[in-house]
C-alpha positions as CSV (number, residue, x, y, z in Angstrom):
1,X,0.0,0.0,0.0
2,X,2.8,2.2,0.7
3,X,3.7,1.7,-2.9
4,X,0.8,3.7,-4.0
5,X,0.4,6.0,-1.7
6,X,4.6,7.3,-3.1
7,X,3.1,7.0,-6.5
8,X,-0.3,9.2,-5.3
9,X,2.4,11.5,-4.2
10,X,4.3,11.9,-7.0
11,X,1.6,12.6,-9.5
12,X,0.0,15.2,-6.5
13,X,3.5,16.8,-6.9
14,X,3.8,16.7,-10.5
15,X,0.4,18.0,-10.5
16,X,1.1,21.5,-8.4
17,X,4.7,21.8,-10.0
18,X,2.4,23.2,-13.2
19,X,-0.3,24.9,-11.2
20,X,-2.7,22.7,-12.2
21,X,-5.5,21.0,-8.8
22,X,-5.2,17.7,-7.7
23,X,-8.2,15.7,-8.3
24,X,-9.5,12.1,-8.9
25,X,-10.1,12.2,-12.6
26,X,-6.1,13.7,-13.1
27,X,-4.7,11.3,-10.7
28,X,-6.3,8.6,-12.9
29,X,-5.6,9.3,-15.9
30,X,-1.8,10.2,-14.9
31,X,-1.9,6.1,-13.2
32,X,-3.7,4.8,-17.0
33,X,-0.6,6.2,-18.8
34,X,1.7,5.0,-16.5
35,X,1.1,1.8,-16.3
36,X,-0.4,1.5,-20.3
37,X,2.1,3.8,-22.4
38,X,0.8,4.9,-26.3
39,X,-3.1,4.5,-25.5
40,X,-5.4,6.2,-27.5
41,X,-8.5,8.5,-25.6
42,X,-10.8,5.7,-26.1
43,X,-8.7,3.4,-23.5
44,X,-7.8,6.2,-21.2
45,X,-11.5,6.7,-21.0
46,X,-12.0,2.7,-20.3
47,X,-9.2,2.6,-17.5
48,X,-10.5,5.5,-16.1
49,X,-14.0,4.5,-15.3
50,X,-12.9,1.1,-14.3
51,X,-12.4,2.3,-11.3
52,X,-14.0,5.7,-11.1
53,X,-17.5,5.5,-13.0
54,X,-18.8,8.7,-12.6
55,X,-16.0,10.7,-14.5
56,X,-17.6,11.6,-17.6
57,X,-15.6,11.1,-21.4
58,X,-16.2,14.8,-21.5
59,X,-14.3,15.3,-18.1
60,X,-11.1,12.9,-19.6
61,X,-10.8,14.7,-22.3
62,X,-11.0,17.8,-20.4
63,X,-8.3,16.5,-18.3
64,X,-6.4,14.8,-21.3
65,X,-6.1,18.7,-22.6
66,X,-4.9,20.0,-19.5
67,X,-2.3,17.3,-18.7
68,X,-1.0,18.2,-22.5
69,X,-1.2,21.9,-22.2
70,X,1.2,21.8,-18.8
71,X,3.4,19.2,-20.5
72,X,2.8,16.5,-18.1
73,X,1.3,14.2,-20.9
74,X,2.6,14.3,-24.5
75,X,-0.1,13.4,-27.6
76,X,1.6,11.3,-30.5
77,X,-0.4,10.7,-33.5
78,X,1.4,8.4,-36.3
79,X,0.3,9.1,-40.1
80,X,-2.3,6.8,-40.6
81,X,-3.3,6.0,-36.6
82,X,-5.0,7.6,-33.9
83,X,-4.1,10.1,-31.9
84,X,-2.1,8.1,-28.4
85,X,-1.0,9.6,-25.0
86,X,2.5,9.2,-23.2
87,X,3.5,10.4,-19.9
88,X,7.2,10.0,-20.8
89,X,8.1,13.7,-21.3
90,X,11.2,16.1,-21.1
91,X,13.3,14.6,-23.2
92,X,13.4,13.7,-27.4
93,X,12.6,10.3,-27.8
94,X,10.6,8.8,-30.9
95,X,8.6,5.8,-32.0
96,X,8.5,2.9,-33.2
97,X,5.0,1.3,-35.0
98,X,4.1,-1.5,-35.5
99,X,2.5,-1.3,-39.3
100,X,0.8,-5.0,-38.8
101,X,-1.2,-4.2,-35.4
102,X,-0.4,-0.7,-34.2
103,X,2.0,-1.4,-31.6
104,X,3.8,1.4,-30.5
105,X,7.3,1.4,-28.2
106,X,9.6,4.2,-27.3
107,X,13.0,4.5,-29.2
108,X,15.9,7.1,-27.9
109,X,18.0,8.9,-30.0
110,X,20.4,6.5,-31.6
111,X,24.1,9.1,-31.0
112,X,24.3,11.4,-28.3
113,X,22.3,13.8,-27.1
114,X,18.8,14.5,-28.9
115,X,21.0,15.1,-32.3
116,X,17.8,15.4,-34.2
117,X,17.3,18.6,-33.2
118,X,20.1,19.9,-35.3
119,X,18.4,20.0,-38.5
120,X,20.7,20.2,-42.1
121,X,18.8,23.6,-42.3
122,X,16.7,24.8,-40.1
123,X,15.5,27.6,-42.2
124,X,15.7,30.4,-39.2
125,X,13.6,27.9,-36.8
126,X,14.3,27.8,-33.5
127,X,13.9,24.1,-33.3
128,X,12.6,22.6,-30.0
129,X,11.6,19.1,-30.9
130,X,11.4,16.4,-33.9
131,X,9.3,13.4,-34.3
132,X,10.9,10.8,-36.0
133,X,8.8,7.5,-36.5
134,X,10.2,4.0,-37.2
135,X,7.9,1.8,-39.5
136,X,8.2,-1.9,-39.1
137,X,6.9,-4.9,-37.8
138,X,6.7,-6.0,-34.6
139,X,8.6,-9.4,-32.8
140,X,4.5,-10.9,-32.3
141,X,3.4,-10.0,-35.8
142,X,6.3,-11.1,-36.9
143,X,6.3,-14.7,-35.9
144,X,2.7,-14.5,-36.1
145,X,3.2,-14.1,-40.2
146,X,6.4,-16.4,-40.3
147,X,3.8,-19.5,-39.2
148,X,1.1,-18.7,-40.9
C-alpha cells in the first residue's frame, strides 16, 4: 500500500509543479498512462472509469487537454493511426509502430544527445523538438506471419 500512496504522491507533486489541482479524474488518468504507455483516448476513458464510473468522457478529455497543455502528458499521433497519450516527457525520444497491429514502443536517439534537433537547415527555426517515427513490424506479428 505504501507503494501507491509514493506514486499518489508523485503525480499530487507533479500536478502542483504546473499549477494545475489535484483531483481524482487527473490522478487517474496520470496512473492509466503510466502503467499503459501509447493508449489512444478511447482506453484512457475505459481505464478511467474502471475504477471511477462517474468521470464523464467529456471530463477525460478535459483532463487529457490539461495534462497536454502543462506538458505533463505528451499526444503522438502516427500518419495513418490515432491520436495516443504518453506520460514520458522532457526529453526527445521517438517511436516505433508497429505497421501489422499498431504497436507502439519508445525509441531514444540513436548518438548522443537529442542530435535530431540539429536540422541540415533549419531555415531560421528555432527548433525545439522532432518526431521521427520508425515503421516496421513487430517481434509478435512477426512470428505471427512467419507460421502462418
Amino acid at each position: 500500500m505504501a507503494i501507491v500512496g509514493a506514486v499518489t504522491s508523485d503525480f499530487e507533486a507533479q500536478l502542483r509543479a504546473v499549477s494545475l489541482r489535484v483531483t481524482r479524474p487527473r490522478l487517474a488518468v496520470l496512473a492509466a498512462l503510466r502503467d499503459h504507455p501509447h493508449i489512444d483516448t478511447d482506453t484512457v476513458i475505459k481505464l478511467v472509469r474502471a475504477d471511477h464510473p462517474t468521470v464523464s468522457h467529456q471530463a477525460i478529455y478535459d483532463v487529457l487537454r490539461a495534462l497536454r497543455d502543462a506538458g505533463l502528458v505528451r499526444r503522438i499521433q502516427p500518419a495513418g493511426a490515432t491520436a495516443r497519450y504518453e506520460s514520458r516527457v522532457g526529453d526527445n525520444h521517438h517511436h516505433v509502430v508497429c505497421r501489422s497491429c499498431g504497436a507502439v514502443a519508445d525509441v531514444d536517439c540513436p548518438v548522443g544527445h537529442a542530435p535530431c534537433l540539429t536540422a541540415s537547415d533549419d531555415h531560421g527555426f528555432v527548433v525545439d523538438e522532432a518526431e521521427v517515427v520508425y515503421w516496421g513490424t513487430c517481434p509478435d506479428c512477426a512470428t505471427g506471419r512467419t507460421t502462418q
